[in-house]
C-alpha positions as CSV (number, residue, x, y, z in Angstrom):
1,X,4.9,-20.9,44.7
2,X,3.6,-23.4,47.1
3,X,6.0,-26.2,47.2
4,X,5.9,-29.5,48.7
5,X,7.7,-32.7,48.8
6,X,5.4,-36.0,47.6
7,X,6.1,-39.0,46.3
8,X,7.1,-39.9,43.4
9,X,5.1,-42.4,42.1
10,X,2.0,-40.5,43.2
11,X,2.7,-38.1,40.3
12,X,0.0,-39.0,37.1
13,X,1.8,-38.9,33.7
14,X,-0.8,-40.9,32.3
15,X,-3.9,-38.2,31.7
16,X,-2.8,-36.0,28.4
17,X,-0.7,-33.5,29.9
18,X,2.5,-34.7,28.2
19,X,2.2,-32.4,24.9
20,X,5.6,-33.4,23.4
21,X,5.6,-36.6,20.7
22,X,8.5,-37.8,22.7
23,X,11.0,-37.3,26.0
24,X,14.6,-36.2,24.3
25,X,17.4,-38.8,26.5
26,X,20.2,-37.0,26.2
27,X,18.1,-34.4,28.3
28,X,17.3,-36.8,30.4
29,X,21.1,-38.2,30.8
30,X,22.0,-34.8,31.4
31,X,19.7,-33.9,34.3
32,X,20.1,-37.3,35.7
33,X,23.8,-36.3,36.4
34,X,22.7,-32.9,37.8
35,X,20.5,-34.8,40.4
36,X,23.4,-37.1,41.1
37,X,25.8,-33.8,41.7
38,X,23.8,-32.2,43.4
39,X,23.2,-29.4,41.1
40,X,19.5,-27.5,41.8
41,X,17.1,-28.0,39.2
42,X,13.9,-26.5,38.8
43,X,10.4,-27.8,40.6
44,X,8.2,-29.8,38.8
45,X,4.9,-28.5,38.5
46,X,1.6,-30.4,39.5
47,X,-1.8,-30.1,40.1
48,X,-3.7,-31.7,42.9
49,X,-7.6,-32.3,42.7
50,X,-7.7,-33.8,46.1
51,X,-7.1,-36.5,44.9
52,X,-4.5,-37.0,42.2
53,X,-1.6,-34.7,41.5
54,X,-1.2,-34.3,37.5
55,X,2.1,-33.2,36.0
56,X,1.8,-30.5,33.8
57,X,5.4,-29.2,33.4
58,X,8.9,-31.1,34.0
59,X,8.8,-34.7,32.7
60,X,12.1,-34.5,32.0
61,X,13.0,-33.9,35.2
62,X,11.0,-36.5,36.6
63,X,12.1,-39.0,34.4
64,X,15.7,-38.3,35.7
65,X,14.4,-38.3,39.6
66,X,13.0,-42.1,39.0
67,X,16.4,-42.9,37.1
68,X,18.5,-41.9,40.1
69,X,16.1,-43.6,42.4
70,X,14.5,-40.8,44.3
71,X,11.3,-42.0,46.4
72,X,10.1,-38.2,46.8
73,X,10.9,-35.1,45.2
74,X,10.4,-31.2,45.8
75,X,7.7,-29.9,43.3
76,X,5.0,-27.0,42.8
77,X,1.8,-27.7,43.8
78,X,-1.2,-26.3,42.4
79,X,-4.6,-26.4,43.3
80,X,-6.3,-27.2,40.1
81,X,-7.9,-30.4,38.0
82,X,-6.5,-32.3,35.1
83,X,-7.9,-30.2,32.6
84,X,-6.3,-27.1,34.7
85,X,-2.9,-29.5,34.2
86,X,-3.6,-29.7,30.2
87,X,-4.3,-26.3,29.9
88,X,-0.6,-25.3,32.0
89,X,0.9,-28.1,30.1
90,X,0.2,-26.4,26.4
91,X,2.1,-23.1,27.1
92,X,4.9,-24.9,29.3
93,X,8.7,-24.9,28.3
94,X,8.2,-21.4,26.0
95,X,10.3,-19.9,28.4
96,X,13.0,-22.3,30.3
97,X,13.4,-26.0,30.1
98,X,14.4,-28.3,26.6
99,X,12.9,-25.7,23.6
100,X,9.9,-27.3,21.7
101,X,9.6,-28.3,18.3
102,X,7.4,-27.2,15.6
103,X,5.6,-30.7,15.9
104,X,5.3,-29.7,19.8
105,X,3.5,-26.7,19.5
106,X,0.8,-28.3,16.7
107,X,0.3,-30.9,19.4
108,X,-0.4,-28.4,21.6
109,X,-2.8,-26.8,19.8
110,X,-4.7,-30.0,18.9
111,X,-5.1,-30.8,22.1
112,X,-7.2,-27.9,22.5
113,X,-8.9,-27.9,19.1
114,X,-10.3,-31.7,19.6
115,X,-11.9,-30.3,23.4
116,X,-15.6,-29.9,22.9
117,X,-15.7,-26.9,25.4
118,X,-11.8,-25.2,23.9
119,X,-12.8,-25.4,20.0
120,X,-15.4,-23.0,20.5
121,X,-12.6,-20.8,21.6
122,X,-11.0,-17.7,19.0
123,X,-7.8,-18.8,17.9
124,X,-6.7,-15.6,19.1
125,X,-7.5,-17.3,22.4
126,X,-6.1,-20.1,21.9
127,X,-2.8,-18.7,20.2
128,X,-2.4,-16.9,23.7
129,X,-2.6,-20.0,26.0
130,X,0.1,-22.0,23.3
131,X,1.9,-19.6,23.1
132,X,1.7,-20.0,19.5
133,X,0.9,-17.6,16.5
134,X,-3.0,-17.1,15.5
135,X,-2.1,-18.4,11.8
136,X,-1.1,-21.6,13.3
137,X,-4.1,-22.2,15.3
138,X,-5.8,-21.4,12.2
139,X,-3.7,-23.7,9.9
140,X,-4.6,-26.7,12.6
141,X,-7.9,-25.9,12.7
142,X,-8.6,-26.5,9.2
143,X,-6.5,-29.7,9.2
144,X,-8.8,-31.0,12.3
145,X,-12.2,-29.2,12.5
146,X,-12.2,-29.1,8.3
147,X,-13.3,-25.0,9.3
148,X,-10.5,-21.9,8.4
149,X,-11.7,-19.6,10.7
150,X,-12.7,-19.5,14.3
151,X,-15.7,-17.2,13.3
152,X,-17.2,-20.6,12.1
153,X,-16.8,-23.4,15.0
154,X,-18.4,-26.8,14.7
155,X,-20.2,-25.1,10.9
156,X,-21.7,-22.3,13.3
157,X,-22.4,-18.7,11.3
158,X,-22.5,-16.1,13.5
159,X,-23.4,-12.5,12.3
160,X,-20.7,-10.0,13.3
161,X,-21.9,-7.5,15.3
162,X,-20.6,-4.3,15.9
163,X,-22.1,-0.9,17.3
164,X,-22.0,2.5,15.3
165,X,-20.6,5.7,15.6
166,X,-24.0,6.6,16.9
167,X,-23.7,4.1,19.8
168,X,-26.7,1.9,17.8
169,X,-26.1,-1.6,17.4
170,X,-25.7,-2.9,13.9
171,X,-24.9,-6.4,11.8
172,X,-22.1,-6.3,9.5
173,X,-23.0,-7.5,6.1
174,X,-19.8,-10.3,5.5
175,X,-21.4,-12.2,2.5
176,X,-19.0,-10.8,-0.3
177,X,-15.8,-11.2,2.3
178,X,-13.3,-13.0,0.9
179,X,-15.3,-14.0,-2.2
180,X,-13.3,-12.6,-5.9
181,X,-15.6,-10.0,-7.8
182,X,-16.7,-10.5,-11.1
183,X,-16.5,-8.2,-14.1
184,X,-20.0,-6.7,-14.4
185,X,-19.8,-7.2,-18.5
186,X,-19.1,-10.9,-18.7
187,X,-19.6,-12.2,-15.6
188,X,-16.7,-14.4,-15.1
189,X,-13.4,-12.9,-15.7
190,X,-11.6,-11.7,-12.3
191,X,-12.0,-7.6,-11.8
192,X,-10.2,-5.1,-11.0
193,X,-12.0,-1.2,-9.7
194,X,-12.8,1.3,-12.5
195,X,-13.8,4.5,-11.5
196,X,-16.4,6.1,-13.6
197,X,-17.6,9.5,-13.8
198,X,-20.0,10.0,-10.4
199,X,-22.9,11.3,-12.9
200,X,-23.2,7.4,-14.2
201,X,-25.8,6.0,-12.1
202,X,-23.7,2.7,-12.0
203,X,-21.4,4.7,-9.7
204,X,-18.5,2.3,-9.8
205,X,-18.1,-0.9,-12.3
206,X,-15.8,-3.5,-12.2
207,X,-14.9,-4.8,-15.6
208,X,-11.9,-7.0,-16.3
209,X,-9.4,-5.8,-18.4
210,X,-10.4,-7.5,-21.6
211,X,-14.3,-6.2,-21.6
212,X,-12.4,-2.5,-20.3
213,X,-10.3,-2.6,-23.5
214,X,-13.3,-3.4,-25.4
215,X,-15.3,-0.7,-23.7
216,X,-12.5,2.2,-24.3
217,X,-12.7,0.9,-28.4
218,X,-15.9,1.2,-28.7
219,X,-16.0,4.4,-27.2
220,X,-13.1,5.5,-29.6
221,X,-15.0,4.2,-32.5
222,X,-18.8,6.6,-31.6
223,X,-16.4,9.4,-31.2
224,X,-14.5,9.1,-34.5
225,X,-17.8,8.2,-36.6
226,X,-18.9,12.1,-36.2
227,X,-22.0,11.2,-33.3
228,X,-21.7,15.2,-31.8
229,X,-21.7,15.2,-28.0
230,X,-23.4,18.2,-26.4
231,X,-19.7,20.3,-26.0
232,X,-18.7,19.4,-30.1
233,X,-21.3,21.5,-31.9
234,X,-20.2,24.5,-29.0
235,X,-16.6,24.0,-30.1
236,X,-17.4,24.0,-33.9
237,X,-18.7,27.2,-33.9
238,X,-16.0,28.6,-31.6
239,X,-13.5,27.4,-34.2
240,X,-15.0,28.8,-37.1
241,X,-15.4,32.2,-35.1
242,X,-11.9,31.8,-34.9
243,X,-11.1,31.1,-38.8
244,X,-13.6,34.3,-39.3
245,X,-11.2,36.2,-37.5
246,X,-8.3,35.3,-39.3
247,X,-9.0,35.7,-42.4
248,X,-11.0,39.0,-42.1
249,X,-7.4,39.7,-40.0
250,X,-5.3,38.9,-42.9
251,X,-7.8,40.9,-45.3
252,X,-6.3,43.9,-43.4
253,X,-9.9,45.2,-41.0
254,X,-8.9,46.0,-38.1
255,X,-10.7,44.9,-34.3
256,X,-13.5,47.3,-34.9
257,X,-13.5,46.7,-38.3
258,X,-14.6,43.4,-37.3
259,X,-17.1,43.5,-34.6
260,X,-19.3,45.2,-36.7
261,X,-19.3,42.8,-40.0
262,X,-19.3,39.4,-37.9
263,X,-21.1,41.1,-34.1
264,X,-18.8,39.0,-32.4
265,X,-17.4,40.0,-28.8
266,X,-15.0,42.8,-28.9
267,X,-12.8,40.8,-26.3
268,X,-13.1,37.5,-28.3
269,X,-12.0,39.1,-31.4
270,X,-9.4,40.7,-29.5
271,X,-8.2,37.1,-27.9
272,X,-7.8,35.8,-31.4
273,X,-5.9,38.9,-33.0
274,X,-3.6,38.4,-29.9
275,X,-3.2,34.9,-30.9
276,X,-2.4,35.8,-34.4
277,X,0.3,38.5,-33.5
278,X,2.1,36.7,-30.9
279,X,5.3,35.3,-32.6
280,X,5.6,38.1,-34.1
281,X,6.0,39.9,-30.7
282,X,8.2,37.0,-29.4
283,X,10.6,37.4,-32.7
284,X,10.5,41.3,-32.2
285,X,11.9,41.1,-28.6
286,X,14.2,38.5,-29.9
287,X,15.6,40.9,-32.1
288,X,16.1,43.8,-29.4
289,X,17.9,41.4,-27.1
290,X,20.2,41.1,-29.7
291,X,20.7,44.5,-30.7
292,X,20.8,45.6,-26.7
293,X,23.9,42.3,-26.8
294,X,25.8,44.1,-29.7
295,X,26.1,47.7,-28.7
296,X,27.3,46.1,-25.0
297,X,29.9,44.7,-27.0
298,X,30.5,47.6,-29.2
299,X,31.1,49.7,-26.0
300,X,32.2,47.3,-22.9
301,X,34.3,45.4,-24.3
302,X,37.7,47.2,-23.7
303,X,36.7,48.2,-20.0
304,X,35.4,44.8,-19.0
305,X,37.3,41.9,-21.0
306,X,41.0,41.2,-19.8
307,X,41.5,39.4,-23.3
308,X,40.4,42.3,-25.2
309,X,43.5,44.1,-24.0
310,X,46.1,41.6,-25.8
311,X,43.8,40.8,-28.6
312,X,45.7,41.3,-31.9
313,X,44.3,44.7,-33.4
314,X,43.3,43.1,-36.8
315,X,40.7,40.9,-35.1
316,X,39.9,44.3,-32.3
317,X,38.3,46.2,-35.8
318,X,37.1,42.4,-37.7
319,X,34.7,42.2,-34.3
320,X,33.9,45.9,-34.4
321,X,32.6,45.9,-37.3
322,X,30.6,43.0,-37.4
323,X,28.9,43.8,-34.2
324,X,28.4,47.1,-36.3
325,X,27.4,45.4,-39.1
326,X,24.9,43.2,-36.9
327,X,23.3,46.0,-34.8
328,X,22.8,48.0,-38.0
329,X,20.4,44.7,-39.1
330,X,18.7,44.3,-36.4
331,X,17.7,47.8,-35.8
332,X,16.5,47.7,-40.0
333,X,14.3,44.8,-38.7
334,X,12.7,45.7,-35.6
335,X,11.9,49.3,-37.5
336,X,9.5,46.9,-40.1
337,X,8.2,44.4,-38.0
338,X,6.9,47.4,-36.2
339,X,5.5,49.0,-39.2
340,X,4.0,46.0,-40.0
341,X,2.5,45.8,-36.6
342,X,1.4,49.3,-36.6
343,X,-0.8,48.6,-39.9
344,X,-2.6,45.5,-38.6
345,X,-3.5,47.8,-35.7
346,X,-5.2,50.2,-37.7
């Protein structure tokens, strides 16, 4: 910090460095009586073109320094023109000193939008030297330049270039950015990404929902009116292999049997018959679990069950001979569902 003492009224307020819409005085009461007691304030800062120093950060303070009456004051002295002052001056008082206001910072970045030379800056850049956020800079430079985006200044289009994974240089296509798609039916509605099967050589089609709905009914409606795809006359004859098979099953032939009067597949035919006989397996195993669950009771009971102990001994022999009764049944079953089974092997 190079500071020196000058006088005060050699200090320019008058060349657009003041970026506030107005000085707060109760601030400026309040630092008055600091300078009067002697508290230590801050240095202005100013920039001297060899000619004329420019104040680009306390007007505050010097507006209390001319209230008290000071002819020269202590301030930091930077080697710089006015345009070096505005630029300080935008990003001043983010830090220390009276906290700006909303309408502070949009002045700010005004300043720099209506510059010839600092509207062709990014508001990126120009967010930095406010000290602002990029959507601000954005905001104002619709509301000033009439463009949204600092990819456009003055009605400008540049291409955007970037360079490839292969180090070549390339221009990015941006007509569609930002631009709504269209459904590719009607042409108007707003669309949403469909996928379709990759052999379509549309690839990808955006429909809207109301032509995607119409699309998915009319595709019901070929399908139910009997038009055969190239997989439904394949799976008609598979199913009436199938019907074959059962009914020559239920006629009582067996898998050989079969084979030879329709010269289908052995393992086909084989497939089915398992088909046919499965829930009769399932029910069979059924049926032994419960057998197996009776004789355990039949036998365990008085070694494993504390209650059976103090069971009364009218309801010890009801139970006994039920489970009897019940494992008696199921062993009558299992005997002809296997007898059954047994013939529609043969």
């Amino acid at each position: 910090m190079n500071t020196e003492s000058i006088k005060v009224e050699s200090i320019r307020i008058d060349g657009g460095t003041q970026i506030r819409s107005h000085l707060d005085s109760a601030r400026v009461t309040s630092y008055t009586a600091n300078y009067v007691s002697g508290v230590t304030m801050p240095f202005p800062t100013v920039f001297f073109d060899g000619a004329e120093y420019w104040l680009a950060d306390g007007f505050h303070r010097v507006a209390a320094i001319k209230a008290v009456g000071w002819i020269d004051l202590s301030a930091d002295v930077r080697a710089g023109t006015r345009r070096d002052a505005i630029l300080f001056a935008v990003g001043a008082n983010e830090e220390h000193g009276v906290p700006r206001t909303n309408e502070d910072k949009r002045r700010a970045v005004e300043t720099l939008l209506r510059d010839e030379e600092w509207v062709q800056w990014s508001d990126r850049k120009i967010a930095e030297v406010c000290r602002v956020g990029h959507p601000l800079v954005a905001s104002v430079r619709a509301s000033v330049t009439g463009i949204s985006s600092s990819e456009q200044p003055r009605g400008i289009i540049e291409p955007r270039k970037y360079v490839t994974r292969h180090g070549t240089p390339a221009v990015m296509n941006t007509k569609n950015i930002g631009k709504t798609p269209k459904c590719t039916d009607c042409g108007e509605s707003d669309a949403a990404k469909f996928y379709t099967h990759p052999k379509n050589p549309s690839g990808y089609q955006r429909r809207c929902k109301q032509c995607d709905n119409a699309k998915r009914m009319e595709n019901a409606r070929r399908n139910n009116t009997g038009v055969e795809t190239p997989k439904s006359s394949e799976r008609l004859a598979i199913d009436e292999n199938k019907e074959t098979v059962r009914r020559l099953t239920e006629e009582g032939c067996t898998t050989s049997d079969i084979v030879e009067r329709t010269g289908l597949k052995k393992p086909f035919v084989h497939h089915v018959r398992q088909e046919i006989r499965g829930p009769k397996r399932v029910l069979v195993g059924a049926i032994q679990d419960a057998e197996v669950i009776a004789h355990s009771w039949t036998s365990w009971s008085t070694r494993f069950d504390p209650r059976w102990a103090s069971a009364p001994t009218d309801d010890k022999d009801a139970l006994i001979s039920a489970l009897a009764k019940c494992r008696t049944a199921a062993t009558k079953i299992i005997k002809l569902l296997k007898s059954e089974s047994e013939g529609e092997n043969k």
